[in-house]
N, C-alpha and C positions, 0 to 999 in steps of 0.2 A: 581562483580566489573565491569565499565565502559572500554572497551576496544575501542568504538569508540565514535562520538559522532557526530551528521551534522542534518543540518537543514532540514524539510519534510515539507510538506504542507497536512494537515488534513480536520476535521472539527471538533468544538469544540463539546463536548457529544458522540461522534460516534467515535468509540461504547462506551459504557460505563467502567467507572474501573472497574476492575474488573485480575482475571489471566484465559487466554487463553491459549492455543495449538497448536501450528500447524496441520494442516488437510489435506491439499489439496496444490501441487506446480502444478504449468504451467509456460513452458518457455514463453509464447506466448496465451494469452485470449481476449475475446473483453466481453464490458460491457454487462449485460442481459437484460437491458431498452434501451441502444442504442450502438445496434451494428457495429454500424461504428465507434464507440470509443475503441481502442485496445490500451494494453500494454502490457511490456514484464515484466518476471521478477515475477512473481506473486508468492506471499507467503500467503495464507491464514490461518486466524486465528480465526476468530468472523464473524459471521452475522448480518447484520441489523435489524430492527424490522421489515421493506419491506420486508425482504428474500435475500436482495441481500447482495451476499459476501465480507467480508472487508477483505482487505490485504496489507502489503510493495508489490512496484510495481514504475518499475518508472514510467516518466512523461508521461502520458497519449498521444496518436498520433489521431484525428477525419482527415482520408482521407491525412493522411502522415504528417501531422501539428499538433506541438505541442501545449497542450491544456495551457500551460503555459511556462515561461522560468522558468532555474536553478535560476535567481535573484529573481525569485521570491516567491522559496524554504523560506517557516515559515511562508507564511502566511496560511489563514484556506479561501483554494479553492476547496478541495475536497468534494467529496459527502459521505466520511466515507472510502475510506482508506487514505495507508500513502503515499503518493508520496514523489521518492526518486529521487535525480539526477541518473541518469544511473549507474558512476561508484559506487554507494552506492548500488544501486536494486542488482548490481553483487554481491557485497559483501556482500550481505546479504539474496541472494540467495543463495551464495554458503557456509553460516553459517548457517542457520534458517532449517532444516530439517526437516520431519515428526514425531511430539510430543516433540518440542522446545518448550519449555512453552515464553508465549508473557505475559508481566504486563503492563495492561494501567494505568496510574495515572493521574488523576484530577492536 
């Protein structure tokens, strides 16, 4: 059942449907291609076909500025995770544990 329910910003195919896992938490990561782009909150679940890792996280910070606004949560900005408004990343940081199964659907 649906307990919560709020807008992210994606990228459409990435990653593919399929059923995922939880693997890997960081309260606090920066991206592996540019690391001057950090966020908190990170939940991973799937890899890329790059190698890089996809996860819930909120909105991205490049050098303390956000890489997008909350208004701008549904559309497909990311590079393959989910961006979450902050108070949503907590909440689902604090839900999503180590082998929380994740379903992406088409």
């Amino acid at each position: 059942s649906v307990s919560a329910a709020y807008k992210v910003s994606g990228r459409l195919s990435q990653p593919a449907a399929g059923t995922y896992e939880v693997w890997s938490r960081s309260p606090v990561t920066c991206s592996m291609l540019h690391p001057d782009i950090c966020m908190r909150y990170m939940v991973r679940f799937a890899k890329a076909a790059s190698g890089q890792n996809i996860g819930f996280h909120d909105i991205p910070m490049r050098n303390g500025r956000p890489l997008q606004t909350e208004d701008q949560l549904g559309l497909s900005l990311s590079g393959g995770c989910v961006r979450q408004a902050p108070s949503d990343a907590i909440e689902m940081w604090n839900w999503a544990q180590l082998g929380t199964v994740v379903v992406v659907v088409d």
